[in-house]
C-alpha positions, 0 to 999 in steps of 0.5 A: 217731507220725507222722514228718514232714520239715521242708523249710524252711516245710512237713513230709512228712505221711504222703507228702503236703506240707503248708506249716507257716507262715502265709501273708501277702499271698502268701508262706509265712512261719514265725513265732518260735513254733509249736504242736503238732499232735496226733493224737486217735487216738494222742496223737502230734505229727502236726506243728509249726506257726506261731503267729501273733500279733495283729502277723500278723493285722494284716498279715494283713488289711492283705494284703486290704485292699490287694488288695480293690479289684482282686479286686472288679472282677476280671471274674466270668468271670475269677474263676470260672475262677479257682474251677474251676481251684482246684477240679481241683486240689483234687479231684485232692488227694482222697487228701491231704485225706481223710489229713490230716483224718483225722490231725488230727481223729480222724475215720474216714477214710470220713467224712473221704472224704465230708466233702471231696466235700461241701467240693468240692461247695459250693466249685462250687456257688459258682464256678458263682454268680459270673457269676450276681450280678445286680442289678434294674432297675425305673420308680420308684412314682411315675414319673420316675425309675429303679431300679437296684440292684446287689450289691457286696462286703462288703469283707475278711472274717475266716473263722474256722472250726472243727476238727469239719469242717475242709474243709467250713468253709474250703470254704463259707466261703471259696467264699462270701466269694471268689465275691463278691469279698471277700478273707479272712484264714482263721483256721484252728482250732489243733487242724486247721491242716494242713488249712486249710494244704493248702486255702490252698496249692491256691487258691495253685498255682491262681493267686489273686492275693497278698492275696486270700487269707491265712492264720493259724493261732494258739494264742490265737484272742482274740489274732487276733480281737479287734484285726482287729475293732477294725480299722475296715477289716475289714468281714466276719466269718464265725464257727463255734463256740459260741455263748459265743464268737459272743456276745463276737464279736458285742460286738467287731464291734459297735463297728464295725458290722462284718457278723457272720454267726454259725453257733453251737450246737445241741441238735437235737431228733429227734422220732420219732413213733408212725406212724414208720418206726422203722427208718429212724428207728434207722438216720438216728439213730445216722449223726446222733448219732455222726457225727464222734463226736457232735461236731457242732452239728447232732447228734441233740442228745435224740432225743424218742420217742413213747410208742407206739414208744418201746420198739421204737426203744430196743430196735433204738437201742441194739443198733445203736450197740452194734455200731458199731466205735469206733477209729483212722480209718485201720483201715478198719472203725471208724465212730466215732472218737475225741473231739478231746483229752483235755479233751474226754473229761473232760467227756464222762465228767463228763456221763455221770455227771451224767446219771446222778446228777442227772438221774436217767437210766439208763444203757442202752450205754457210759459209759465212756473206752475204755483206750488211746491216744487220746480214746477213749468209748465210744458211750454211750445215756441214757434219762431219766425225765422233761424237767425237768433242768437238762441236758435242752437243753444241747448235748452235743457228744459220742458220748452219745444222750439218750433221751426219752418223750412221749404226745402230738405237741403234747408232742413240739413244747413240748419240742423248741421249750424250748431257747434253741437253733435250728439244726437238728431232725428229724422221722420221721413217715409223715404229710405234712401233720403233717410239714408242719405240726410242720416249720413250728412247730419253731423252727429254722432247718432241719428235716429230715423223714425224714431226718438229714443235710441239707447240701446246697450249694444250701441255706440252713444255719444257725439262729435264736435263739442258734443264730446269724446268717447263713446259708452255702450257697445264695443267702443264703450268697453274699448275707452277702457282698454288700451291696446298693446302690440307685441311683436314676437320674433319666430325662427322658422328653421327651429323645427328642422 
């Protein structure tokens, strides 16, 4: 069990202090009732923390309303200084953030090592944007007149992120919505608050003004969000998760017409095809299909070989997931953690075993929850005799590979393109106008060619179809928190005769 000291509204964890309570117009404040926060390695309480109801959410958001105007017309300059003195202090907190993840998520303290350099990485890129916001200036089609347009912010913004990449989300969502001059209530996932909490608590010490940043955490997230966005003076909502809640969110922020940016499930097709480098194929496979225990919306979601190499890659897959070591993220060997409770196990068991019983698929590694502490699964590989199950384009979310066999490129596009998924697919071929011509075809809204990990701050990240809205990172990532605006000025030539 991790001990921890409580000093009013933060705890000792593991040598780093971290605030317990929620953070409202610029003070930490502890609320009647708290949760626990667990570690999916031991099933220990890590900490207790604030649980903030639809009251604190209000207030939440009446902190960004009222600090809105200020923040917006604070010179960029000023704000991107702002945003690179956040960014010192949180990279001197490396250490602290990379325990801290690894306590609440499970994720071996490597990952988590390289999921805040990632964090940091966006949140600069964005600082370095601010004073780059420009507008257009042009003569009107007809003449007389003149074109202006500038970007304003959307206004407050509702920032609700996932447990899976704690730091990343707060990171690209909240370097987006504070880069354009929004305000944001961060609503923190219940199983991953600390690290929200050390976020806020940097943007604090490196001077952003009270308001302008909010946080809360909550057991019941339906009891946050469903009256901010009945709220008429929330304008922006940011959401991660899955898409069976982005659909209610979506139907709540309609009532208002509120911008709704939406970063929703997956089921990655990986496509290997029979001129491939399988061995470069076999080592992206398995970083893209048991990073963070499978438990990303951009996992290998059925990895789709060409019947030329199916074999060879099957042979090489399965032994090289056999040797990946599974356990707690501080041993400093083990590469795949453990999933994120108990529940989460449960169903991963319940998927192996319906794989197997009514999909037919023959199980090739693992299958199994591993004795012990924590949420524990083995890194399991499924082959499967055909593309016909009910299951074949569900996302798995889980250290489970799906394998599948095709005979042909076109056979391979039908079946990665069959999904009501879009957000990430990968392709390994040697061919570079094939690869430019399937990436066109897939129906995704990001492709990566010979390669399975493709985040990258200067990039547009997010999908198409039930995939979601929006996208975070880049241009277009700044640009969900804009709203453009025309002004049209009307110029009397002869003023100078």
């Amino acid at each position: 069990m991790v001990e921890t000291h409580a000093r009013e509204s933060h705890a000792m964890v593991r040598d780093h202090e971290v605030p317990l309570g929620i953070y409202v117009g610029g003070s930490w404040e502890t609320t009647e009732r708290e949760f626990t926060v667990v570690n999916p390695s031991t099933g220990d309480v890590i900490a207790s923390v604030s649980d903030g109801g639809p009251a604190d959410g209000i207030r939440a958001l009446d902190a960004a309303v009222a600090a809105q105007d200020e923040w917006r017309k604070m010179a960029p300059r000023a704000r991107a200084n702002l945003f690179h003195s956040a960014h010192r202090l949180l990279v001197s907190r490396a250490d602290a953030f990379a325990d801290i993840m690894t306590l609440e998520s499970g994720k071996p303290r490597a990952e988590s090592v390289g999921e805040f350099a990632l964090s940091m990485s966006f949140f600069q890129w964005y600082a370095e944007q601010i004073a780059h916001i420009h507008g257009t200036y042009s003569t009107s089609s007809s003449g007389g007149f003149r074109v202006m347009t500038t970007k304003q912010p959307v206004g407050p913004a509702l920032l609700i992120t996932p447990w899976n990449f704690p730091m990343l989300m707060n990171a690209r969502k909240g370097g987006a919505a504070l880069a354009a001059g929004c305000t944001v209530v961060l609503k923190s996932a219940s199983e991953t608050p600390l690290t929200a909490a050390l976020f806020v608590s940097t943007l604090e010490e490196a001077g952003f003004p009270p308001g302008v940043v909010n946080l809360i955490h909550t057991s019941d997230s339906a009891s946050i969000s469903a009256p901010l966005l009945a709220d008429q003076r929330l304008r922006k909502v940011s959401f991660t998760g899955s898409t069976a809640v982005g659909s209610i969110l979506l139907q709540q922020s309609a009532r208002n017409i509120v911008n709704a940016s939406m970063e929703l499930g997956g089921d990655g097709p990986f496509i290997v095809l029979a001129d491939a480098d399988v061995d470069l194929a076999v080592r992206e496979a398995v970083n893209c299909k048991f990073r963070n225990a499978g438990q990303a919306c951009v996992a290998a979601n059925r990895i789709i070989l060409h019947r030329d190499i199916a074999e060879e890659f099957t042979e090489k897959f399965v032994a090289a997931s056999r040797a990946l070591p599974v356990g707690d993220g501080f041993d400093g060997t083990s590469v795949v953690g453990p999933l994120i409770n108990a529940r989460q196990r449960e169903r991963t068991e319940r998927l192996v075993e319906d794989f197997q019983n009514a999909a037919g698929a023959t199980l090739l590694l693992g299958g199994k929850p591993i004795e012990g502490d924590g949420f524990f699964f083995e890194p399991t590989v499924l082959s499967f005799p055909d593309k016909k199950h009910e299951f074949c384009n569900d996302e798995i979310f889980a250290p489970i590979a799906a394998l599948y066999t095709v005979d042909s490129v076109t056979e391979a596009l039908q079946f990665a393109n069959d999904t009501h998924y879009g957000l990430a697919a990968y392709l390994f071929t040697t061919d570079i106008s094939r690869a430019i011509t399937l990436a066109e075809r897939l129906e995704f809204g990001m492709v990566g060619v010979n390669r399975g990990i493709m985040a990258e701050p200067s990039a547009p990240f997010g999908g198409v179809k039930s995939s979601g809205l929006g996208r975070e990172g880049g241009h277009d990532g700044l640009d969900d928190f804009l709203e453009p605006k025309y002004i049209a000025l009307t110029v009397d030539e002869s003023s100078i005769e």
